[in-house]
C-alpha positions as CSV (number, residue, x, y, z in Angstrom):
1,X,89.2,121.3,133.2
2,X,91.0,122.3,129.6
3,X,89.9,120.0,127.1
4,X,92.4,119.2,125.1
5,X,93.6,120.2,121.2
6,X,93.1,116.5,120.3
7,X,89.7,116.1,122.0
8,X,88.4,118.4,119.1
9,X,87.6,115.9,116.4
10,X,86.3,117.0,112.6
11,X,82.6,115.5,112.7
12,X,83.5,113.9,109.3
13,X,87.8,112.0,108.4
14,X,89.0,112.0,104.7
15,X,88.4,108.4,102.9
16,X,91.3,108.3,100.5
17,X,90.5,107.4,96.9
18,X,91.3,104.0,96.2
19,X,94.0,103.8,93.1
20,X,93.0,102.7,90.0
21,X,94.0,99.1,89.3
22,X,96.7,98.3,87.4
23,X,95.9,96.1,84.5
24,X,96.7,92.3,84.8
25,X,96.8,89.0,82.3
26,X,93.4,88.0,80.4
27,X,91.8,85.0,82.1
28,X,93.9,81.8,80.9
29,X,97.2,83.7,80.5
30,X,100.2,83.3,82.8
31,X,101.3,86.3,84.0
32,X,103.6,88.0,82.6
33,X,107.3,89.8,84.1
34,X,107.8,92.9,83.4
35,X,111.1,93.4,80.8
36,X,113.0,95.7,83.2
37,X,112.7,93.1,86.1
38,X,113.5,90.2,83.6
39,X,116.4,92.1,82.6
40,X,117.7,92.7,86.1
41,X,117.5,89.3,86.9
42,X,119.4,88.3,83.8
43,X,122.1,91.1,84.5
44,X,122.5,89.6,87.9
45,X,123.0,85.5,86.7
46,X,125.7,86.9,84.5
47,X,127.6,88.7,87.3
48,X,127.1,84.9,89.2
49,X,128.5,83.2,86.1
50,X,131.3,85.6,85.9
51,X,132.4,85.3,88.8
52,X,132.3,81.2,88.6
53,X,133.8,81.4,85.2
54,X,136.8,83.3,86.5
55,X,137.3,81.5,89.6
56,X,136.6,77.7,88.5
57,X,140.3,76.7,87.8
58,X,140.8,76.9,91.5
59,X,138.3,74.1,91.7
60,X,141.6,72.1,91.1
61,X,143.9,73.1,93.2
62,X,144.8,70.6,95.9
63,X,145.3,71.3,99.6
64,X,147.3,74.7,99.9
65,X,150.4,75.1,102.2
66,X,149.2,77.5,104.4
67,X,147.3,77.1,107.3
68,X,145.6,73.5,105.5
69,X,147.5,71.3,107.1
70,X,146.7,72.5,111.2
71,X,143.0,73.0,109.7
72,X,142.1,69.9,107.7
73,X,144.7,67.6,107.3
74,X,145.5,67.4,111.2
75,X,142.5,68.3,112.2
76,X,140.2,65.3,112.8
77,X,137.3,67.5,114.8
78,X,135.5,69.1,112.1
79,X,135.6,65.6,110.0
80,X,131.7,64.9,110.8
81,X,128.0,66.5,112.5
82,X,127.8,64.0,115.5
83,X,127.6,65.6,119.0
84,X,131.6,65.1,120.0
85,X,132.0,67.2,116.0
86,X,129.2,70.0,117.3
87,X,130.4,70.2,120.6
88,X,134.5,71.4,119.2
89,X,132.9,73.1,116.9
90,X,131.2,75.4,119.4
91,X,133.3,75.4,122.0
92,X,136.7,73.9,121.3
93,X,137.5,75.4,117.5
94,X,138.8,78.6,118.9
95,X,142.3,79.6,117.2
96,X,144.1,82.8,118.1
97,X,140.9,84.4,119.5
98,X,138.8,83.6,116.3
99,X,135.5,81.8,117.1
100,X,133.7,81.1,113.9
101,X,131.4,78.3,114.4
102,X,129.2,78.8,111.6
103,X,132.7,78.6,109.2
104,X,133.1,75.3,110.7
105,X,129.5,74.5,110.2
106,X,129.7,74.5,106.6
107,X,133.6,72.7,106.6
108,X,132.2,69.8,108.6
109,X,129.2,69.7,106.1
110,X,131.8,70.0,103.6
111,X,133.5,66.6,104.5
112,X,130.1,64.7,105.3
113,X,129.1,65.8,100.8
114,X,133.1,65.2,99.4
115,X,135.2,63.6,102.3
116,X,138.9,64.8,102.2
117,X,138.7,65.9,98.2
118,X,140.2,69.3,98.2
119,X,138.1,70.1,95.1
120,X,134.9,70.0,96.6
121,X,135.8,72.4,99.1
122,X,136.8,74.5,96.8
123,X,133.9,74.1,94.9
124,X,131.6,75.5,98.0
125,X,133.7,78.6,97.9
126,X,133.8,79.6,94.7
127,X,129.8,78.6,94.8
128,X,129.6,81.3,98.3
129,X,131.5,83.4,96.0
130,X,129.4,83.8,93.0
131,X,126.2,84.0,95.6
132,X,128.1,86.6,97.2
133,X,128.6,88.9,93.6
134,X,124.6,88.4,93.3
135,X,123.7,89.6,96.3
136,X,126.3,92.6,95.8
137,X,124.3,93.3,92.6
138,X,121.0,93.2,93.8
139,X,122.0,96.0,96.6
140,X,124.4,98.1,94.4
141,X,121.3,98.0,92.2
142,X,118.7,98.9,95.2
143,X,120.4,101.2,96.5
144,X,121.2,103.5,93.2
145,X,117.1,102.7,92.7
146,X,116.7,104.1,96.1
147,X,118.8,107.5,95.0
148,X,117.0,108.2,91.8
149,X,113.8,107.6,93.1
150,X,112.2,111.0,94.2
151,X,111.8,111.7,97.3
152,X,108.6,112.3,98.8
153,X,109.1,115.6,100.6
154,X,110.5,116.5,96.7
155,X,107.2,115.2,95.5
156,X,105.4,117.7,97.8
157,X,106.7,120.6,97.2
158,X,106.3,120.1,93.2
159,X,103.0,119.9,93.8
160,X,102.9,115.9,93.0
161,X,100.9,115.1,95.7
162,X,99.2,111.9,94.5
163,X,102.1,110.4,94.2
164,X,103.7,111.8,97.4
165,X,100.6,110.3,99.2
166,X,101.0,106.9,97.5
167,X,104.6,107.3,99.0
168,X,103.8,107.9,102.5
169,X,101.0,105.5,102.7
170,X,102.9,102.5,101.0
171,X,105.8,103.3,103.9
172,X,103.3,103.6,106.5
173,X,101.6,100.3,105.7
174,X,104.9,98.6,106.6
175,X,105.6,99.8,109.8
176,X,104.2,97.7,112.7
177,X,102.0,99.5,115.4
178,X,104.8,98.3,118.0
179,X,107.2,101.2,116.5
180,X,104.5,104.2,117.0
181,X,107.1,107.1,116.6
182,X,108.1,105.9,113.3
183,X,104.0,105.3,112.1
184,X,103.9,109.1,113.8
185,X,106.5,110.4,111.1
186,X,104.8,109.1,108.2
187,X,101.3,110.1,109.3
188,X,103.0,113.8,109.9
189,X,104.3,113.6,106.4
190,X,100.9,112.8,105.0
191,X,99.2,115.6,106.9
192,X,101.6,117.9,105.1
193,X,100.6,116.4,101.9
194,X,97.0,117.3,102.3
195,X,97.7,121.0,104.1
196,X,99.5,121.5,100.7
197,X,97.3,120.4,98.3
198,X,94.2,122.5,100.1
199,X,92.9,120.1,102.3
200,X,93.0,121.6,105.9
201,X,90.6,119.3,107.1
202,X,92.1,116.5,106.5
203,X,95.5,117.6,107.2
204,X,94.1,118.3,110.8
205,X,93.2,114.5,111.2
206,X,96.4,113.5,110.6
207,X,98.5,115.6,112.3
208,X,96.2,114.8,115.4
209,X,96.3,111.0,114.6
210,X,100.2,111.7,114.3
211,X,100.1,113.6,117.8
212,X,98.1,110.9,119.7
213,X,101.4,108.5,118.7
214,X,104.2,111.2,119.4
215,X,102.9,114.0,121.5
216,X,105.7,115.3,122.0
217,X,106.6,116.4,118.0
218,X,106.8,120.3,118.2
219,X,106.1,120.5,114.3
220,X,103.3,118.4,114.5
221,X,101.7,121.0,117.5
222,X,103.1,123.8,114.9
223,X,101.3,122.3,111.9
224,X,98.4,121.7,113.8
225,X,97.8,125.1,115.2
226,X,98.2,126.6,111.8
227,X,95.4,124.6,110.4
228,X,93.4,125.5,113.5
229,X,94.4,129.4,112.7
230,X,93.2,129.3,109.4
231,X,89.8,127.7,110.2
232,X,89.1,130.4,112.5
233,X,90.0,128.5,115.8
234,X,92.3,130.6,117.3
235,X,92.2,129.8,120.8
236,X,92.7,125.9,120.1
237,X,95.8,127.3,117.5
238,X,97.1,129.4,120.6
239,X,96.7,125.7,122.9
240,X,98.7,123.8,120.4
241,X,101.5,126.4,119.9
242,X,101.9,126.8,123.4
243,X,101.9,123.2,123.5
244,X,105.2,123.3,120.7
245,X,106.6,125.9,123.1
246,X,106.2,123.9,126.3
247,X,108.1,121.1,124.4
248,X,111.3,123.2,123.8
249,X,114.1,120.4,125.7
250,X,112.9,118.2,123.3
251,X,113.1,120.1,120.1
252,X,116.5,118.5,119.9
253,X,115.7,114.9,119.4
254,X,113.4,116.1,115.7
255,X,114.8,117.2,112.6
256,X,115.8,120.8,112.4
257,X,114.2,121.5,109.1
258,X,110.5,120.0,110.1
259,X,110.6,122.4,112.8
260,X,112.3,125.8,110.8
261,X,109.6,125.2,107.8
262,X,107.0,124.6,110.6
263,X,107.7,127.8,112.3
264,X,107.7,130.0,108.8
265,X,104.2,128.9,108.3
266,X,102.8,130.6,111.4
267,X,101.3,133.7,110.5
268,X,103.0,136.6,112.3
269,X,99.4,137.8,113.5
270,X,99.9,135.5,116.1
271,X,102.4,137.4,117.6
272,X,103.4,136.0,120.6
273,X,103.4,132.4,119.0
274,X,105.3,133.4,116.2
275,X,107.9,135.5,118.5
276,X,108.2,132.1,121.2
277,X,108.3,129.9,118.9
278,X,111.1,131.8,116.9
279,X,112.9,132.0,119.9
280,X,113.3,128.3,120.9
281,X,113.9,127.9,116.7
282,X,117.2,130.4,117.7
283,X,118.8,128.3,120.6
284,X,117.7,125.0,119.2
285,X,120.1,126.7,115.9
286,X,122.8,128.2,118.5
287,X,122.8,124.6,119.9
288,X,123.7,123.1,116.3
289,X,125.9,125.7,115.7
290,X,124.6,127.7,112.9
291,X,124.6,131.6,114.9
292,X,124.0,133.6,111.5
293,X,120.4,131.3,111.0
294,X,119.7,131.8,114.7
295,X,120.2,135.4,114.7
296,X,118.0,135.5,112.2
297,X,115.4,133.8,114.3
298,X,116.2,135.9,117.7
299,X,115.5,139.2,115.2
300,X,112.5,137.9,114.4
301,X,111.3,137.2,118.0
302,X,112.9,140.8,119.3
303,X,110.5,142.1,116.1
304,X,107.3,140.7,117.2
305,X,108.2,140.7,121.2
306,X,109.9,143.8,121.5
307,X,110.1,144.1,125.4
308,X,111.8,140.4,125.3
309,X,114.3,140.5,127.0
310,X,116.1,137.3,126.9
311,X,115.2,137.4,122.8
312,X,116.8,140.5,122.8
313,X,120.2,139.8,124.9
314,X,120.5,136.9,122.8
315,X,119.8,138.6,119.7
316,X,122.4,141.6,120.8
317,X,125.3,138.9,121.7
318,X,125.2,137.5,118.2
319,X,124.8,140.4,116.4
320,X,128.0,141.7,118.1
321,X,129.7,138.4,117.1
322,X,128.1,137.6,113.7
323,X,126.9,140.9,112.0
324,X,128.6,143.6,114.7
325,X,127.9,147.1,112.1
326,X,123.9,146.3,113.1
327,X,122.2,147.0,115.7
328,X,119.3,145.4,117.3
329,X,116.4,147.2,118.5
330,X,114.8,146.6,121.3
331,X,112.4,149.4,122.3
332,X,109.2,148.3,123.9
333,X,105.9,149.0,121.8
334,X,102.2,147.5,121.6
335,X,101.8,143.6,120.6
336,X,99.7,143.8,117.7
């Protein structure tokens, strides 16, 4: 029986370092908040206040002539919380196919606080209101934090990788071990980290901690292999490419660029992994529409499999479509 790739453990992980801690109040000092989130909290009252400043005069307007009188002034349902109020509320308060209990909720509770005093209502609006503005600031604010913040895969390839790693493992400490794809993602992204920054070893352990969640990732087989190649394990390298290749219907459902970058890291020595796995890299690009990038990859495959010929009908039938003045070659010669 085959062992497998993943039954091939290093005899020793990678510990990570711990961080250095950061510095906190002396003993007897409150602690302190730091100025940029006291000033984001102060930026966010005065977009509340605003908005109650602006809006307060309506706190005295009376009962509107609109759709006040069928809703409040005739309507003696929502006047209350006992069971007969609870019960409309849920299942007689329907109005032109609009069911909003929880609406109703807060009028009822509304009238139990200020009774029929038009202001009060009011009041709880304007209140939602200036909640509401807080709340839009606080994800305006996130979410602009969120698009300067550089990204870790950015971090990476400028050769941050400390801080890539802190990344990855902050986002991996929040996922729950129900959701192992997602856990698989992160670990991936940290086994690309350490392949970067020299560390095949390590990167190994993670892309096989990665694979035992997600078998199924080609790039993670990819990435594997190539660690295995470079440490002199060829045939376990060839197992976990053929492995990617095997996997080739579901090359779809991962991102395209995991898998290209993958792919460009497997040295073209390995010949017949390079030229299989370029191949499946060309349909998967046919299949998202991008023929000059997947020509690209069938002329690689026809280049390292010359007497291919599926790589090389495929690579003729865009060629004529895409680039038609060059020819492909597909003359048979030795693998090297």
């Amino acid at each position: 029986m085959t062992s497998s790739v993943l039954d091939r453990r290093p005899a020793k992980a990678a510990t990570a370092l711990p961080s250095s801690p950061q510095p906190g109040p002396l003993p007897g000092e409150p602690p302190t908040v730091a100025p940029s989130e006291r000033l984001f909290w102060i930026l966010g009252a005065v977009v509340a206040l605003v908005t109650l400043a602006v809006f307060l005069p309506s706190v005295r307007n009376g009962w509107v002539n609109w759709d006040d009188a069928d809703n409040f002034l005739g309507n003696p349902h929502f006047r209350g919380l006992g069971w007969s109020n609870i019960r409309w509320i849920f299942s007689g308060s329907v109005q032109d196919a609009h069911w909003i209990p929880l609406t109703w909720l807060t009028l009822s509770l509304d009238y139990v606080i200020w009774g029929m005093n038009p202001a009060g209502y009011h009041l709880t609006s304007l209140l939602i209101h200036s909640v509401n503005a807080l709340l839009c600031y606080v994800l305006a604010y996130r979410e602009r934090a969120a698009e300067t913040e550089p990204r870790s895969d950015i971090l990476t390839e400028a050769g941050r990788f400390d801080e890539a790693q802190a990344h990855f493992e902050r986002s991996l400490a929040r996922v729950p071990p129900d959701l192992p794809a997602l856990r698989a993602q992160f670990l991936f992204h940290l086994g690309i980290v350490e392949q970067r920054r020299g560390r095949p070893a390590d990167a190994g352990v993670r892309f096989r901690e990665e694979l035992r969640l997600d078998p199924q990732h080609p790039a993670g087989w990819i990435r594997l292999g190539v660690i295995l190649w470079a440490r002199g394990q060829r045939e376990e390298a060839t197992r976990a490419w053929a492995e990617a290749v095997s996997l080739a219907p579901r090359w779809g459902a991962y991102q395209l660029w995991e898998i290209r970058l993958a792919v460009s890291e497997v040295p073209e020595v390995a010949a017949v992994a390079r030229g299989r796995l370029a191949f499946n890299l060309g349909a998967l690009l046919e299949q998202y529409r991008q023929p000059g990038q997947a020509l690209e990859q069938y002329r690689g495959a026809v280049a390292l499999l010359p007497d291919d010929l599926t790589a090389c009908g495929r690579a003729k039938r865009l060629s004529a479509a895409v680039a038609p003045g060059e020819a492909v070659a597909c003359a048979p010669r030795g693998r090297p």
